[in-house]
N, C-alpha and C positions, 0 to 999 in steps of 0.2 A: 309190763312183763317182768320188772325187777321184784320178786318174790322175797322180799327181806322178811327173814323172822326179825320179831320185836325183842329190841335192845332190853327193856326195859317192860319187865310184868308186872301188872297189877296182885296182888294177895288172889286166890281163887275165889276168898271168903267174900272179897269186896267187889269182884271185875262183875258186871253185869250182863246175863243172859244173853243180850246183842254182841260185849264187847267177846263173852265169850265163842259163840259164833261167827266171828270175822278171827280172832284167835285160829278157831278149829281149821279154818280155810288154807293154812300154812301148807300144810301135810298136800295140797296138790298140787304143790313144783310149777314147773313155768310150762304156759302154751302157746305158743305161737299164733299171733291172727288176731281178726277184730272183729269175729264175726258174733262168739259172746256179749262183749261189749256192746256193740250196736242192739241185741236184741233183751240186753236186760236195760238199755238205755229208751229201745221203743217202750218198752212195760213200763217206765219211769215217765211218757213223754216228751221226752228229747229235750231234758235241762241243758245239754252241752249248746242248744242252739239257741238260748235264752240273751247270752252276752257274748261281747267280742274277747277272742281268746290270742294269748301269744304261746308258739310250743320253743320250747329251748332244749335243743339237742347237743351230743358230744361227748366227750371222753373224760374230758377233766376242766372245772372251770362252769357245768354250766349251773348249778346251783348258784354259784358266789352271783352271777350273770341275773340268775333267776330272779333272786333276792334284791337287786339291783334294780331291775327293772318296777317291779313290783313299788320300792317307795320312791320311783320318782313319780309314778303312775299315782300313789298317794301323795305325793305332797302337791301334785299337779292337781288335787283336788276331787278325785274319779278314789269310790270304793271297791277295791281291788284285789283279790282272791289270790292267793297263792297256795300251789300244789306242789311237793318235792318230797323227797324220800333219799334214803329213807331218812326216820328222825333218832335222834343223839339219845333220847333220854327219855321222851314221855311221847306218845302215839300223837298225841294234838298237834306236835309239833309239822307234820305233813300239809295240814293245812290251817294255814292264818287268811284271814281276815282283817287287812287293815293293819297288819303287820301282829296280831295279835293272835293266839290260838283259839280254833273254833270252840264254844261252848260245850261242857258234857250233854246238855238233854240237848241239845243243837245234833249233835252227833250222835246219839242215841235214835232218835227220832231221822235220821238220812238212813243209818241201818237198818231201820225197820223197814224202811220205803225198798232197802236193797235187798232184803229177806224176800219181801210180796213180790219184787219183779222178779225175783230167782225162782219163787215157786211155777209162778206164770209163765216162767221161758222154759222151765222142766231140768233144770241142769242147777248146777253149785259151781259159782264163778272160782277163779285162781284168785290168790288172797292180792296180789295187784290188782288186779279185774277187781275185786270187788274194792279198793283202799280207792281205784282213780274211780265209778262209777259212783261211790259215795261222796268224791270232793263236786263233780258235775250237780247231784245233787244241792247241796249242800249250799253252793255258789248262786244256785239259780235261786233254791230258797232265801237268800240270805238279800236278793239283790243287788248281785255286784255289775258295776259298771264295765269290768273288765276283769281276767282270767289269763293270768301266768301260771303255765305246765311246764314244769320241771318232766321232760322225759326218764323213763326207767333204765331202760335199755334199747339202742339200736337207736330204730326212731320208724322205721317202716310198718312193722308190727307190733307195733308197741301199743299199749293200750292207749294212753292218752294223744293218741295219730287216728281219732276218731273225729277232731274239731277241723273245721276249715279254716284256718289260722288267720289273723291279719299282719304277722309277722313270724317268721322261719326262723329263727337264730341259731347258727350252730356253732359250738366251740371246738377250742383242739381236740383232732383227732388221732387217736392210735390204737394199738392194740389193745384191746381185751374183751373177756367172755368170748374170747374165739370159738366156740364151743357152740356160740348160737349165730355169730355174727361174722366168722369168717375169718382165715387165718393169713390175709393181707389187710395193711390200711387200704388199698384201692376198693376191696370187698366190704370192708366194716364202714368206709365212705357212704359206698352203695346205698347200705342200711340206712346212715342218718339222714342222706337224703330223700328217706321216704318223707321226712316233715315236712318240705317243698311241695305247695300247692297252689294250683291257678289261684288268681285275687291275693297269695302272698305277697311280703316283700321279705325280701331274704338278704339276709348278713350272716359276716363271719370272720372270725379273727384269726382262722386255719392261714398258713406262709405256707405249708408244702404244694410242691406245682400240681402233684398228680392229685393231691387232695381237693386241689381249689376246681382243677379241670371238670373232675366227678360232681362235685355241688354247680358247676355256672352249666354243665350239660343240663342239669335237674332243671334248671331254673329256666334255661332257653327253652324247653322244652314243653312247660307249662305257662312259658310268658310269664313270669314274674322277674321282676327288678332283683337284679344281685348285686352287692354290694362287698368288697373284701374292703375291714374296717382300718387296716394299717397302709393301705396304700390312699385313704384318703383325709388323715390324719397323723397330725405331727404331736411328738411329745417333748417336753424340756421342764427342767428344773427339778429334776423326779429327787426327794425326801422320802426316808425312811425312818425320820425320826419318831420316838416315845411314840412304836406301837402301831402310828397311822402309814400309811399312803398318800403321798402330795405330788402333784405335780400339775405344769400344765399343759391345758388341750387345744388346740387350733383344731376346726376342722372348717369345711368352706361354708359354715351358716355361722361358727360364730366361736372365740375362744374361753376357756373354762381353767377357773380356778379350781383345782380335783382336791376334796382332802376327804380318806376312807379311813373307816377303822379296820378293813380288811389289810392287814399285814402283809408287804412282802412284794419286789417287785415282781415277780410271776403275776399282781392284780393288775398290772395295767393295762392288761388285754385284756382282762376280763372288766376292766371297766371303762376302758375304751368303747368296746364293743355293746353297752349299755349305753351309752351316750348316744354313740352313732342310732343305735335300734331308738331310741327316744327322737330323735330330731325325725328318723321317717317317721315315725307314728305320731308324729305334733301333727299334718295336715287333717287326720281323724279325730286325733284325742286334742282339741284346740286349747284347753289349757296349759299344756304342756309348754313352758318357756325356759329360757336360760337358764334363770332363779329356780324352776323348780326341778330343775337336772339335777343343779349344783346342790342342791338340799335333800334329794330325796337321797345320790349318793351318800353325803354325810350322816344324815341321819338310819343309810343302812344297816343294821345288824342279821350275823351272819355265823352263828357258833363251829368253834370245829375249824375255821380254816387260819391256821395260824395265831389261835385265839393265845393269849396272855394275859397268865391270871400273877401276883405276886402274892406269896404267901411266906410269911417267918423270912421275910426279907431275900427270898429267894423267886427268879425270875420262872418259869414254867409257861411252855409254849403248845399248843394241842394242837395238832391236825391228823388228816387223815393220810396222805403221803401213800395212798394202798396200789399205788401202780408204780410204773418205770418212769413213765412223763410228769405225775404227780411229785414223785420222791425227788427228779432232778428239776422240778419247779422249786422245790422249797431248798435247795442244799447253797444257793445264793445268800437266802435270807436268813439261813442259819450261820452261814460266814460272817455277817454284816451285825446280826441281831442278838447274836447269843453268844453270851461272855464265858471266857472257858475259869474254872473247868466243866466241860461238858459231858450231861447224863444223859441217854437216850432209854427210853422204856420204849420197845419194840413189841410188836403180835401182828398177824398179819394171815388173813385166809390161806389156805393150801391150794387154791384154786389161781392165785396169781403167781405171777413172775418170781416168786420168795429169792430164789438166790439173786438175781440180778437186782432188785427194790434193795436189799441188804448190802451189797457189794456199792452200790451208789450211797449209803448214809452211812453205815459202822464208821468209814475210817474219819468221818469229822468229827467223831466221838472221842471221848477221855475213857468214860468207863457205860459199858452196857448191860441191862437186865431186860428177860425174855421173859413173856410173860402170854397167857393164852385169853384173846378176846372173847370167843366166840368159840368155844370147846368142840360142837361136833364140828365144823366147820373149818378149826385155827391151823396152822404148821405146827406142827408137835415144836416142843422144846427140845427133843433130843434134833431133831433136824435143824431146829435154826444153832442149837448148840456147835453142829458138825459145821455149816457153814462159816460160822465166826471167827470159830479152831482154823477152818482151810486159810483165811485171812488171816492168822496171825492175831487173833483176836481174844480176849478171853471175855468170858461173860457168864455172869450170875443168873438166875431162874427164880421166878416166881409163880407159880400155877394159876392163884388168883392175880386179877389184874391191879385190887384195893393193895392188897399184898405188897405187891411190885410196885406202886406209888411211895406207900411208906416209907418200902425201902428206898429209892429214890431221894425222899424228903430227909430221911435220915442222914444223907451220905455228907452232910457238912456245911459245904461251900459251894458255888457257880451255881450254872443253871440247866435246867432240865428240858428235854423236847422228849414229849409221847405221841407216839403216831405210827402207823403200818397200817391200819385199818379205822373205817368209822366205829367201828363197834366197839374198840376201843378208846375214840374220841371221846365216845359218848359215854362209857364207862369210866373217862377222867374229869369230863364234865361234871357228872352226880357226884362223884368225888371230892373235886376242886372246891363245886359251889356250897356243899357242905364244911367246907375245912376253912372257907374266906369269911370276914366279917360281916358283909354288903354283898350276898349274894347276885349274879347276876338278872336281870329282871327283862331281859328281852323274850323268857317265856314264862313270863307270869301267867297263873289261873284268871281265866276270863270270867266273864259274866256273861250268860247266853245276854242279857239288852247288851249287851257292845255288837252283837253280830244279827242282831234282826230287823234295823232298818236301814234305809240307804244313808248315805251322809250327803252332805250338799258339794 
């Protein structure tokens, strides 16, 4: 149901007549329901019922979660598909394979199969609808052993709340896109617990009482095992040093040495709650052990959340920060992590909380520059201008976001955090990994043979 236009366009001269038609499908906004899906999925043969899948729902956190689970499920030795959205920089990025982006003619060839069942059901799916009915494809073709879905939105009606899951995960909940999903956490609760299904098992790293009551109702009620992951595990030693996440984990199967490259103690719920979701799914997935918890977290890579790149000697930090619960996750680990003096390059949808995500980050700032991610979509500059001014704030403007990086990069000394929105991440990503020597390589170009047979 999350209808994200793409970050990141191909030339018109080079995008390909499919990529251009899953492109054109933007223009029809979001639809509520799963009734599309199910019947471009029957014209497809029902790929989603080919492998065992996990759906990961929530507010903020369930990507990192996503990503998480995904290579322990790989290093456990199981070829394993991962679905998420949106992506930073290059469209492949929604679905890997093996930790790896799925192939061009790989994905050329699932579009077509997603063309033929649209003709056949008589309708033109939403560009979500068509982006998850391609990754089911795609997974089934490819052989994978196992299927983690990053939800879009909500989790009720959402598109990929089409599988019968063998595990529920849902992360911190709050407000947003009240607009589809209700304007209390008790109602937007509601929603995510649509992912709660009979034969689930269900976890969750939500602390709020009314939050947990609303998911263990779901769960009682379908007979599925629930699980709140902080009340059955302890944490100690927690490091923040150069970058990573350390700490360790006791739970009642066994204790773990954690070390992540996700930055920032806000990850240790969210990999907490990977662990825990790994130990219930070892009685299914039987290779799953200690060893390969502990490896598949470290071996995670996850861009965008906290990422740190050093460039001309100076320190630069990227996330997304695009909510209230997100921007007060990371303003810890901006205390802790980032040496002053400090620059913040902000943009942020007009669709979210703007003054209040702004009012939680400016004041750990030295100096700030505004800048527009996503132009039809962004908070003008004269408005986030006015709110800075209301704080006491002064702040400089940049239109383009390349722009606004420069600038940034020019200002001397300390270190830099870009964030308000993904679209922005993603626009400092392409940025970044252009300007560093040793580009990052966690979304290297694949080769369709990486993604067309099973691994052992």
């Amino acid at each position: 149901m999350k209808d994200d236009p793409r970050i990141a366009r191909e030339p018109a001269s080079i995008q390909s007549p499919e990529l251009a038609w899953l492109d054109s499908l933007q223009a029809s906004g979001i639809r509520p329901g799963l009734s599309r899906v199910r019947s471009l999925l029957r014209h497809a043969g029902n790929p989603h019922r080919q492998y065992p899948s996990l759906i990961v729902a929530g507010t903020n956190g369930k990507g990192s979660v996503s990503a998480n689970l995904a290579s322990i499920l790989s290093a456990s030795g199981y070829k394993v598909g991962l679905y998420t959205s949106p992506h930073l920089v290059e469209l492949r990025e929604r679905w890997l394979i093996g930790g790896v982006p799925v192939g061009m003619a790989t994905l050329i060839d699932a579009i077509v199969e997603l063309e033929r069942c649209a003709a056949r059901a008589g309708f033109a799916p939403t560009y979500f609808e068509a982006l998850t009915v391609v990754a089911f494809i795609l997974f089934a073709r490819t052989n994978c052993d196992a299927v983690v879905l990053e939800v879009g939105m909500g989790g009720r009606l959402d598109a990929t709340n089409v599988v019968k899951p063998v595990a529920s995960v849902i992360t911190p909940i709050s407000l947003d896109h009240t607009e589809f999903l209700g304007d209390t956490v008790t109602k937007v609760a509601r929603e995510k617990a649509g992912v709660i299904h009979p034969g689930s098992v269900v976890l969750t790293s939500n602390s709020s009482r009314e939050i947990v009551d609303v998911l263990r109702r779901k769960a009682l009620k379908v007979k599925a095992p629930f699980h709140l992951a902080s009340e059955q595990t302890s944490v100690s030693d927690l490091s923040l040093a150069e970058g990573r996440t350390a700490f360790r984990l006791v739970t009642a199967h066994a204790s773990y040495a954690i070390s992540s490259a996700l930055a920032g103690a806000h990850q240790v719920s969210n990999l907490t709650l990977a662990v825990r979701t790994a130990e219930e799914l070892a009685s299914r997935f039987d290779r799953i052990t200690v060893a390969s918890i502990t490896r598949g977290i470290e071996e995670t890579k996850w861009r965008g959340r906290f990422e740190r790149f050093a460039i001309a000697g100076r320190s630069i930090f990227v996330d997304g920060a695009h909510n209230v619960s997100a921007a007060e996750a990371i303003v810890p680990s901006i205390e802790q992590l980032v040496v002053r003096p400090r620059t913040l390059v902000f943009g942020i949808m007009a669709d979210k909380d703007v003054e209040s995500v702004a009012r939680i980050l400016f004041p750990h700032f030295d100096r700030l520059i505004l800048t527009i991610p996503y132009a039809p979509r962004a908070a003008s500059l004269e408005d986030l201008t006015a709110i800075a001014g209301s704080m006491g704030i002064s702040a400089s403007s940049e239109e383009n976001p390349d722009e606004a990086f420069e600038v940034a990069l020019a200002g001397g000394s300390g270190s830099i955090v870009i964030c308000g929105s993904l679209y922005l991440a993603g626009a400092a990503i392409a940025f970044l990994d252009a300007r560093r020597a040793t580009p990052n390589e966690a979304m290297s170009v694949s080769s369709d043979s990486e993604n067309a047979t099973p691994t052992a």
